[in-house]
C-alpha positions in Angstrom: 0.0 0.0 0.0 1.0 3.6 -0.7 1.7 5.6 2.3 0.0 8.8 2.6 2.5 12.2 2.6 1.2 12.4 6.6 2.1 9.0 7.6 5.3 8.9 5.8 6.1 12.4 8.6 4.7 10.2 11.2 6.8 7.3 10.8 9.8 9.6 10.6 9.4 11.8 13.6 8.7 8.0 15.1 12.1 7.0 14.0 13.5 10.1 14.8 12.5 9.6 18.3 13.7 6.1 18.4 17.4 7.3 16.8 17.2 10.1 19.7 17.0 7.1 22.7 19.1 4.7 21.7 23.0 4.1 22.3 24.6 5.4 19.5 28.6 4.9 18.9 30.5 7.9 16.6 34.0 7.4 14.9 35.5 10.4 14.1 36.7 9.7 10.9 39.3 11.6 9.6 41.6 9.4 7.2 39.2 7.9 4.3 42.1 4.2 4.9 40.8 3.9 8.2 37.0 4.0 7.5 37.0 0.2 6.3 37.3 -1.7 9.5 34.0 -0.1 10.9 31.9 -0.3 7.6 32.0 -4.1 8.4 29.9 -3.4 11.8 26.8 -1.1 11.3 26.8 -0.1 14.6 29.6 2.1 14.4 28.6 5.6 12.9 31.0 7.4 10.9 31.2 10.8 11.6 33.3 13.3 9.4 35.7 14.9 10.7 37.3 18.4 9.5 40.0 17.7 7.5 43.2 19.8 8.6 43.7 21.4 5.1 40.6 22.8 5.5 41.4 24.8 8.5 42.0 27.8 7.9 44.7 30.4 9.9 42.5 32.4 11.7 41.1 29.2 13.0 44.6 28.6 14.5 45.1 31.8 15.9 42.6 31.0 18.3 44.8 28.1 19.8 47.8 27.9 21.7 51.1 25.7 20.5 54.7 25.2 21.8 56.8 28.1 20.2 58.4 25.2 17.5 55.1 23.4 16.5 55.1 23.2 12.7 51.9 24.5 10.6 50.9 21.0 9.6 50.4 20.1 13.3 49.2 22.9 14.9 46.4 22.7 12.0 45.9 19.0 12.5 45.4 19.8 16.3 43.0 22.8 15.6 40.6 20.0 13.0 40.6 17.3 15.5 39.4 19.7 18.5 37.0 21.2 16.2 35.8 17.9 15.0 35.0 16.5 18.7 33.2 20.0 19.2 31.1 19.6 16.4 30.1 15.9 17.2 28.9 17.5 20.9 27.0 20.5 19.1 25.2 17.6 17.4 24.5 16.0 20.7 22.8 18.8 21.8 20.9 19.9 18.7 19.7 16.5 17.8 19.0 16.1 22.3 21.0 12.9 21.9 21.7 10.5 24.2 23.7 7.6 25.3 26.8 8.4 22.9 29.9 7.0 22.3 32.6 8.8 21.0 35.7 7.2 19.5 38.2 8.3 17.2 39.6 6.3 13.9 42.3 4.7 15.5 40.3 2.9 18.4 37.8 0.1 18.8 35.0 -0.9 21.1 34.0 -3.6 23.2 30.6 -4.1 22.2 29.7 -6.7 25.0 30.6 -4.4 27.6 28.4 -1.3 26.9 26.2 -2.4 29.5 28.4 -0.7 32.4 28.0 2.5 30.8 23.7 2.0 31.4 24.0 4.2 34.9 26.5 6.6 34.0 25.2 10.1 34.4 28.1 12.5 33.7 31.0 12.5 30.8 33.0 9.6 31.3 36.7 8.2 29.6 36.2 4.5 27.8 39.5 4.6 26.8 42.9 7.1 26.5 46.0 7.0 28.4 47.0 7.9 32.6 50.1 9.9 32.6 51.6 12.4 35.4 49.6 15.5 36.1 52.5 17.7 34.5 53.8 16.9 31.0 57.9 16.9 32.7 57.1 13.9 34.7 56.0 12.0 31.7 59.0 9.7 31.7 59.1 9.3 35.6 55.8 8.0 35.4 56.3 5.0 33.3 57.7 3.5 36.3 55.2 4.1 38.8 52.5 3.5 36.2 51.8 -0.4 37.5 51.3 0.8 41.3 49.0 3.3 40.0 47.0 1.1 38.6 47.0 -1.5 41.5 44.5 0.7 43.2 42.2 0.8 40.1 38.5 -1.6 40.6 36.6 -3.1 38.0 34.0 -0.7 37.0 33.8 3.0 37.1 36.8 5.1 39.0 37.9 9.1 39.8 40.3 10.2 38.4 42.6 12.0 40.8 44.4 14.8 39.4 47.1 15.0 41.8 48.6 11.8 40.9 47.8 11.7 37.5 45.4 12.7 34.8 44.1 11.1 32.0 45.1 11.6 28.2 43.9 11.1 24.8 40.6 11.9 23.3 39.9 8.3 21.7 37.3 7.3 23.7 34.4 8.8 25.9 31.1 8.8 26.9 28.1 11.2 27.1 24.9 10.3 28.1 22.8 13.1 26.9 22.6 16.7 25.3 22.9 18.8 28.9 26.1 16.5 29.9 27.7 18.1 26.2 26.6 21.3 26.4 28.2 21.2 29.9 31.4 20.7 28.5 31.1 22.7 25.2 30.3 25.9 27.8 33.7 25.3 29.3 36.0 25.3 26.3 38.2 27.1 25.9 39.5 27.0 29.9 41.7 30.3 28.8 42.0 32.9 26.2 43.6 30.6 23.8 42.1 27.2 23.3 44.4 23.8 24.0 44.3 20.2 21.9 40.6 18.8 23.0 42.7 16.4 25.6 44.1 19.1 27.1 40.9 21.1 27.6 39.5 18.2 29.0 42.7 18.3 31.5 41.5 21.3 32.5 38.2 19.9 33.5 39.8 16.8 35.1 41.9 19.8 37.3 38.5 21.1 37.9 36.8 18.1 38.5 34.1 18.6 36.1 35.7 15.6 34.0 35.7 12.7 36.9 35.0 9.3 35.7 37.0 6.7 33.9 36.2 2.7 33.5 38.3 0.0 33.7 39.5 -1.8 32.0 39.3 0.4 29.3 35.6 0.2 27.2 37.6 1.6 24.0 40.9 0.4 23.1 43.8 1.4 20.6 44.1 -0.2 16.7 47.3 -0.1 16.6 48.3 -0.1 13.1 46.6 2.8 13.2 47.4 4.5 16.3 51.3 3.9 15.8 50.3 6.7 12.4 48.8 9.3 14.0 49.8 12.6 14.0 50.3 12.9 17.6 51.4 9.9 18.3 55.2 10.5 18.5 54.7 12.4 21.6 53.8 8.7 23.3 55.3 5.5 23.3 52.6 3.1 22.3 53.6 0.3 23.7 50.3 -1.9 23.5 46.8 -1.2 23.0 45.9 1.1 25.8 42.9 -1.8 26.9 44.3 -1.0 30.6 45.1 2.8 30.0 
C-alpha cells in the first residue's frame, strides 16, 4: 500500500524519536584508509571529521602551540578539536543520548556497553594515565603499574594529583545537557588547548571525573602507531588498561 504524505512524517518523527533514545557509537573519521574496518559493523557511525587542510589560519590563531610546532600540526590539532566540538554540538541539537565517542584509531567492546547503562556524567572509555604535568611524563612509566594497583573493576575518579588522563579516543556522554556542559567550558583560557588538554583542564576542575576500567575503548594499533600525535607517546600496546 501507498503511504499517505502524513504518515510517511509520522513514521519519521517515530524513527527520529527512536534514533534520539538509543545508544549510538561515533567514529570520528578523519583518514578515508581507516574507515574500512567499521563499515564491516553497522553499529559504528562514521562521523566526518574536518579535514586539517581545510582549516584555515585564523582558525589557529585562536589556539595555543609550543613556540616550535610546525603549521601542519598545529592545523591537525585545531581540525581534531573542532571535529570532537562539532560531534557534541550535534549532541545537543539533535538532544541525543547515550553516545559514544571514539576516534579512527580505536575500537570498542561491544559486549561491555552495558556498564555505561547508569553513567550520568562524561565519562573516559579509553585514553591514556600519565603524570599530572607533561615533565614527569618519563618518571611516570615506572610508577604507572602501582597506579593502577588501586584501580576496581567498573567506574573510577580520576585523581588529578597523581595523575590525569590523556587522549581523546574514547568517551562517553549520556545526553545533550552532559555536552553542552562541556562545550560551555571550552576554551578554559583565552587561547584554546588540543581537545585532551581542555578536557585536562576539567579533570583539574573536577568537572571531567569518571573513567572505566579496563578500558571500554581500546587502541588499533596499526593505526594508532600513524597518528599525527602519536610521537609524543610510546605506544607500547593497545591502551585496553590505559
Amino acid at each position: 500500500k501507498v503511504l499517505k504524505r502524513n504518515d510517511k512524517r509520522k513514521i519519521n518523527i517515530l524513527l527520529k524519536n527512536i534514533n534520539k533514545n538509543i545508544m549510538r557509537i561515533f567514529v570520528i573519521n578523519a583518514y578515508p584508509s581507516r574507515k574500512e574496518k567499521y563499515l564491516k559493523d553497522k553499529r559504528y557511525e562514521i562521523f566526518p571529521a574536518v579535514w586539517w587542510e581545510d582549516v584555515s589560519d585564523e582558525e589557529v590563531e585562536k589556539y595555543h602551540f609550543r613556540w616550535n610546532a610546525k603549521e601542519g600540526y598545529r592545523k591537525k590539532v585545531v581540525a581534531c578539536s573542532l571535529s570532537h566540538k562539532n560531534l557534541m554540538k550535534k549532541i545537543i541539537q539533535e538532544d541525543l543520548k547515550e553516545v559514544v565517542i571514539i576516534e579512527d584509531d580505536a575500537l570498542v567492546d561491544f559486549e561491555r556497553l552495558g556498564e555505561l547503562k547508569d553513567i550520568q556524567d562524561f565519562c573516559y572509555i579509553g585514553g591514556q594515565i600519565n603524570a599530572p604535568v607533561i615533565k614527569d611524563f618519563k618518571n611516570f612509566e615506572k610508577i604507572k603499574d602501582s597506579v593502577r594497583d588501586n584501580f576496581t573493576s567498573g567506574v573510577n575518579k580520576i585523581d588529578s594529583k597523581e595523575f590525569r588522563l590523556v587522549h581523546a579516543c574514547g568517551y562517553y556522554i549520556p545526553n545533550a545537557s552532559v555536552a553542552q556542559g562541556i562545550l560551555s567550558n571550552i576554551p578554559a583560557n583565552p587561547k584554546e588547548r588540543a581537545i585532551d588538554r581542555e578536557f585536562l583542564n576539567l579533570q583539574r576542575k573536577q568537572k571531567i571525573t569518571d573513567f572505566i576500567y579496563p578500558a571500554i575503548v581500546s587502541l588499533y594499533l596499526p593505526d594508532a602507531n600513524e597518528g599525527f600525535n602519536y610521537s609524543n607517546y610510546k605506544l607500547i600496546d593497545d591502551q585496553s588498561k590505559y
